[in-house]
N, C-alpha and C positions, 0 to 999 in steps of 0.2 A: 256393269257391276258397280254398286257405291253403296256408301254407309259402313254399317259394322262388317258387312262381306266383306268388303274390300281391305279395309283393316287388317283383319284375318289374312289375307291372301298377301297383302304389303308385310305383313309378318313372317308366312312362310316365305316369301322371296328372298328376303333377307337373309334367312336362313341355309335355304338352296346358296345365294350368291356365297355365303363363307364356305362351303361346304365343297361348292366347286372352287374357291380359291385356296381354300388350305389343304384338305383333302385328296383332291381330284388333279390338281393342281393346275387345273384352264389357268389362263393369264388374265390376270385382274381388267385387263382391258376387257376382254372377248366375255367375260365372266358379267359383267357389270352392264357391258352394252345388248348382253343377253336378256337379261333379268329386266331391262329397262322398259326392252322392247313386248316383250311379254306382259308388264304391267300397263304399259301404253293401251294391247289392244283389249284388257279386260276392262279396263277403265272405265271403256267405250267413247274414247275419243276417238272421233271419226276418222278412219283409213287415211282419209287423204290429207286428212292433217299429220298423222305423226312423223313423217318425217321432217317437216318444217318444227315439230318441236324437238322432236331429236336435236336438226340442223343448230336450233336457237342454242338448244343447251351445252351442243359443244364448244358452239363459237363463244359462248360467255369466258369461258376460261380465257381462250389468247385475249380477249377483252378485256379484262378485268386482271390478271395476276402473270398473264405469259411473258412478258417482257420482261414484268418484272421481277421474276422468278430467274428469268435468262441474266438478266444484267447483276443478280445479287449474287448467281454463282459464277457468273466471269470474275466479279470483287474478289469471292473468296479462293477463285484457283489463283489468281495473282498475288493475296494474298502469302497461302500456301509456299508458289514458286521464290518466291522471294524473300521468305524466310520470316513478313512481318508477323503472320500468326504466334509464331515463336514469341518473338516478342511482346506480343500482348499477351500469351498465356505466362509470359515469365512477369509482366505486370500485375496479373492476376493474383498469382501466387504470394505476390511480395504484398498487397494490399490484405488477401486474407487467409494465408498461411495454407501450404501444402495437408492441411488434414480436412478442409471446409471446401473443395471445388465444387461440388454440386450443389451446396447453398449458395456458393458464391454465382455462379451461373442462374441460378432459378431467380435471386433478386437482381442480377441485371436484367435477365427479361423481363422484370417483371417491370420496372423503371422503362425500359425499353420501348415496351408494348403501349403505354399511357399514349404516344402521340403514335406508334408506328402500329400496323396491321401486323396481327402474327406471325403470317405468313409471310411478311416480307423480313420483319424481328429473326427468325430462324434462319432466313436462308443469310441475312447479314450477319448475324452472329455465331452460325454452324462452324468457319474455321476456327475461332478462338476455342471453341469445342471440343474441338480433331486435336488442336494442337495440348488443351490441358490432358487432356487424355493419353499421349503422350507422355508429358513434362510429368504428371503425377503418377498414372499405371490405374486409374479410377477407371470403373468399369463404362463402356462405353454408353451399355444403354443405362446407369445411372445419370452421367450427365445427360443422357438425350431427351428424358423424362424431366429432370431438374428443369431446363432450358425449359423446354416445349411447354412445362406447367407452368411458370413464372409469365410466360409470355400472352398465356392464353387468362391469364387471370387477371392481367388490367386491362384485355382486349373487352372485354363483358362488364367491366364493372366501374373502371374511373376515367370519367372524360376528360381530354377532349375525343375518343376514341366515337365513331358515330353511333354507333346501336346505344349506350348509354346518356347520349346528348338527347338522340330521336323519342328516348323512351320517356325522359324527364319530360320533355315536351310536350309529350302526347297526354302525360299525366297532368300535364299542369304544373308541374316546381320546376319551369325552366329557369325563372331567375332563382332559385336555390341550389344552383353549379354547386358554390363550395360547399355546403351540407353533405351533398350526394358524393361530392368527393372525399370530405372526411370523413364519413359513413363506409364508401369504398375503400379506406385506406385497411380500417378497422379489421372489416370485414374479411379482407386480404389475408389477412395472418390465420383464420382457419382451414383455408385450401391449399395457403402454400405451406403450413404445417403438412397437413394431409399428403400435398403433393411428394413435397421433401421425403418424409419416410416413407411412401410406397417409391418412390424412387430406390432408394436404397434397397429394398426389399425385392422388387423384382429384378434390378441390377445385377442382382446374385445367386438369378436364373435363369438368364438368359444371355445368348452371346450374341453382339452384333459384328458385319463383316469387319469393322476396324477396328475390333476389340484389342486392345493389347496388354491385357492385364500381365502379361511377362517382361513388359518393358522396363529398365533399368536406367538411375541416373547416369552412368556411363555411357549408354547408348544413346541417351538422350541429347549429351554431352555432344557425343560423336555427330547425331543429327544436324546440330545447331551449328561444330565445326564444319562440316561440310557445305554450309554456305555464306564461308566467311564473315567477312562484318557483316550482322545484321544492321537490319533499317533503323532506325531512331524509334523512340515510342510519337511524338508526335509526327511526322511523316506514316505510321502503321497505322496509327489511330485514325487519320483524316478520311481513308475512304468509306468508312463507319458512319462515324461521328459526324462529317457534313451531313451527310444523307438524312440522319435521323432527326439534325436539327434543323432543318429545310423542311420536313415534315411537321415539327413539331410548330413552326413560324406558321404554318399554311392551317394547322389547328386551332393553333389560336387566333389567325386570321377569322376563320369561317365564324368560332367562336363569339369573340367581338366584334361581328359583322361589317370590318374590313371595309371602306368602298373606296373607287379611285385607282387609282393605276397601281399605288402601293398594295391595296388587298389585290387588285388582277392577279400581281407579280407574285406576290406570296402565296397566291393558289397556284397557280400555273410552277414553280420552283420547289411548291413542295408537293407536287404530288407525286405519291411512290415511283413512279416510271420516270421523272423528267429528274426528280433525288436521286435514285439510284445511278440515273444517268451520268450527274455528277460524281457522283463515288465511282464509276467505272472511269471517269476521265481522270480524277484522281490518282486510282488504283495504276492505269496505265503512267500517268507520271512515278511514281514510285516504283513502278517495271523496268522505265527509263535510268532512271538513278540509281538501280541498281547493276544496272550493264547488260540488263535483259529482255531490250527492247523486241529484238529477233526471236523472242518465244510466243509473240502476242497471237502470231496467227494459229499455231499451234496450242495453246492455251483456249482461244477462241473455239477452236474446231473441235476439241473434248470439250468443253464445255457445253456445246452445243447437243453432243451425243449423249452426255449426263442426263442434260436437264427434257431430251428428249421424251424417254418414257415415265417421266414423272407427269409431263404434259397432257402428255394423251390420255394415260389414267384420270389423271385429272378431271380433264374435259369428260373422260366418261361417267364420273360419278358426278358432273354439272348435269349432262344428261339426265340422268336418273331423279337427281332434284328436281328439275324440270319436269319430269312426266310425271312426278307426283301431284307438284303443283299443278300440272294440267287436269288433276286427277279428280278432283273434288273432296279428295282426301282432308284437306283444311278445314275447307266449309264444314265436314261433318264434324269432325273434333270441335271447331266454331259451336255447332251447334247443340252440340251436348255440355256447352259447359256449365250450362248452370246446375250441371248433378253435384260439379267440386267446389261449387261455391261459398260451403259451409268449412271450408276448410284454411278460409286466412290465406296470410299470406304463404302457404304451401299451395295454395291454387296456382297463381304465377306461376311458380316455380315447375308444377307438371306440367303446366298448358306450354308452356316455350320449351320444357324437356319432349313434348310430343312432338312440336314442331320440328325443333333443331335435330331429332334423329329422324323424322321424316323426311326434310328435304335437306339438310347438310351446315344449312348457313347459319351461321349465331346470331349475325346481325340480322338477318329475316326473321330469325325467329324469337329477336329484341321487339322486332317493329309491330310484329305481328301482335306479339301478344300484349304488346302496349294498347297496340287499337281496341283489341277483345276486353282488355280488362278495365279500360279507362272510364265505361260508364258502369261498372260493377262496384266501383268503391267503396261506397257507400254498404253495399249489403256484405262489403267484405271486411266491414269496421275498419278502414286504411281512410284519413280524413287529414291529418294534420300531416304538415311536411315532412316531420320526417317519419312517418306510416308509410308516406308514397313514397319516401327516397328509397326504404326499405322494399316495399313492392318491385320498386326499379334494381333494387340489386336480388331480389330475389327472383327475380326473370332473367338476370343475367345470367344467374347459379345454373336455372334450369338451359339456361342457352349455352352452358358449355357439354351439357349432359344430354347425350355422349358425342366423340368425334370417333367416325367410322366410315368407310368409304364412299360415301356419299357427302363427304366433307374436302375441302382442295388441302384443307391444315393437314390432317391425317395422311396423305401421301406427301405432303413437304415432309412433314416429322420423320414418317417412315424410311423412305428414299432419303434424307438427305443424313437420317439416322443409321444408314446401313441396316436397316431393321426388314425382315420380311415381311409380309402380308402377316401371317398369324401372329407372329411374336410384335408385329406391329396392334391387335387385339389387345393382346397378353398385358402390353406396356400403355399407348396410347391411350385408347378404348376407354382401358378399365381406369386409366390414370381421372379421365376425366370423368366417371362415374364416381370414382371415389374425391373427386374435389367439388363436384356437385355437390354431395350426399352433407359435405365436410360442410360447404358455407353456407346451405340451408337452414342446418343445426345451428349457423354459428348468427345466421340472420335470426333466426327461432331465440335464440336466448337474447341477442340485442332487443329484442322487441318483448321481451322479460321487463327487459332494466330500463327500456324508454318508455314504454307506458305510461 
């Protein structure tokens, strides 16, 4: 089966896969490794292959984000045990006042996210999260939306992050970086509007496991007592704050194309698994100094059962991206696109939204649709630099729209947001429909005024 059948039938699945996860209530793994396998054999990829794509698409995950997923929530339980989360939410607080957390959280990630992957952005910055949530009584999933949106919003849009490097390129304004970043800065202020108030809005309809909107300064108080002197703010901040700038050295390495043992170094030190790395050797120095060296194996061993079935979900909806890609499903959307072509730069923007809910990945569905659209230019009036900077950020838009279980971001957020499956829809999902929707509009009138 392929073409528009298949379409269809990748549609009903989708549907079926919610249906048995929120509904029915299979488990998001057996639910998703269900639905995969079923699209695999309609596809008509050959028997004997699908389980070698199955195989590929599980193993992508521990490849690609397992480690590092493992090593950013060992940071934050040490964090946690040690009381420096505390501390930096009480940093927090004192920079932008007890009535602003959730703005304050959505533009840290969003600074955050410029050199780090989302995905790892979240899981290093989830305790500062836990703990304002606490320190102020904010609802939980308002900050987890805050975060998740600020994070996901310079991951699509301002380099050095790669999907927006690979796309400039593909278009041709790669030596117009800073345009395309100060075009991205811009641009930013319509989704993270957007993101901000739907944050707040579904905040205050939903309740995640660590909600504690009952909590009081005096208990708060009591928390903070009960682990004596906290850490200093620079010792809390280190196992952060290395990581992200070790990442950020190895961006701009790749960037200004580095060569010599100096650029080696700066790839090999920043990249998310060998940074985080460091933050975890950190984290355990600060374990140390705190006189709580004897919890590390314990800390290690929940850690490990956390970030467990966040993993394997995970991997299952890499699966599922997988057998779509295997599927020809691409190719066809590929191949119909010149029916959107009359449509500017909103074409982009749904060609990479097709992609990015089809197989899960933003940055695939950056590159993608950079190849597809790159000799279309011209018939799409996008000519001058900044036309295409614009085209580049308006396939970003559509590369975050949407994130739904076929994405590894959407079960970090979820899982590490204490959020369930549906209310993970409710919040996640729509969050990034509606930040889509926001910076298309918001790229739609830039290209009013630059004309």
């Amino acid at each position: 089966m392929t073409g528009a059948a298949f379409l269809i039938v990748f549609v009903a699945a989708v549907v079926l896969m919610l249906l048995m996860i929120s509904r029915w209530k299979i488990h998001p793994f057996l639910s998703i490794m269900l639905v995969a396998l079923v699209l695999a054999l309609l596809a008509g990829i050959p028997m004997p292959q699908v389980p070698k794509v199955i195989g590929e698409g599980f193993a992508s995950t521990f490849t690609s984000i397992g480690i590092v997923i493992i090593l950013g929530a060992l940071i934050g339980a040490i964090l946690e045990q040690t009381g420096a989360a505390l501390t930096l939410a009480d940093a927090v607080i004192r920079l932008v006042g007890e009535k602003r957390p959730g703005l304050a959280l959505e533009l840290m990630g969003w600074i955050v996210s410029i050199p780090v992957f989302c995905d790892s952005g979240f899981v290093i910055l989830n305790p500062i999260r836990k703990a304002l949530v606490k320190r102020t009584g904010a609802p939980s999933v308002t900050l987890t939306v805050c975060l998740a949106c600020g994070l996901y919003i310079a991951h699509v849009f301002i380099p050095p992050t790669p999907g927006p490097i690979a796309a400039a390129q593909t278009l041709g304004i790669g030596e117009d970086l800073l345009l395309l970043m100060g075009l991205g800065v811009v641009t930013s202020v319509f989704p993270l509007t957007a993101g901000y108030l739907y944050a707040r809005f579904i905040g205050r309809r939903i309740k995640a496991s660590d909600d504690n909107n009952e909590q009081t300064a005096e208990s708060y108080e009591a928390l903070k007592a009960g682990f004596g002197q906290l850490p200093g703010l620079a010792f809390s901040l280190a196992p952060l704050i290395v990581p992200i700038v070790l990442m950020a050295l190895s961006s701009l390495a790749a960037m200004l194309h580095w060569s010599g043992w100096a650029g080696d170094l700066c790839l090999l030190v920043g990249h998310p698994m060998i940074a985080l790395a460091v933050g975890a050797l950190l984290a355990v120095l600060l374990l140390a100094k705190s006189g709580k060296s004897t919890e590390l194996f314990r800390l290690t061993d929940e850690t490990l059962r956390t970030v467990g079935p966040i993993l394997f979900v995970t991997a299952a909806g890499s699966v599922l991206g997988r057998v779509i890609a295997a599927s020809g499903l691409m190719e066809y959307i590929t191949e119909e696109a010149p029916v959107l072509q009359t449509l500017g730069v909103v074409f982009p923007f749904l060609v990479a939204a097709l992609f990015k809910s089809a197989q899960g990945s933003s940055t695939v569905a950056i590159t993608t649709t950079a190849g597809l659209i790159a000799p279309l230019l011209p018939a799409l009036g996008l000519e001058s630099s900044t036309e295409i900077s614009l085209a580049v950020l308006a396939i970003g838009a559509g590369a975050m729209t949407v994130s739904h279980a076929n994405d590894s971001y959407f079960w970090v957020v979820t899982r590490f947001g204490g959020l369930s499956v549906k209310d993970g829809y409710r919040s996640q999902t729509l969050a990034t429909l509606v930040m889509g929707l926001a910076a298309i509009t918001g790229i739609c009138l830039l290209q009013l005024f630059l004309h």
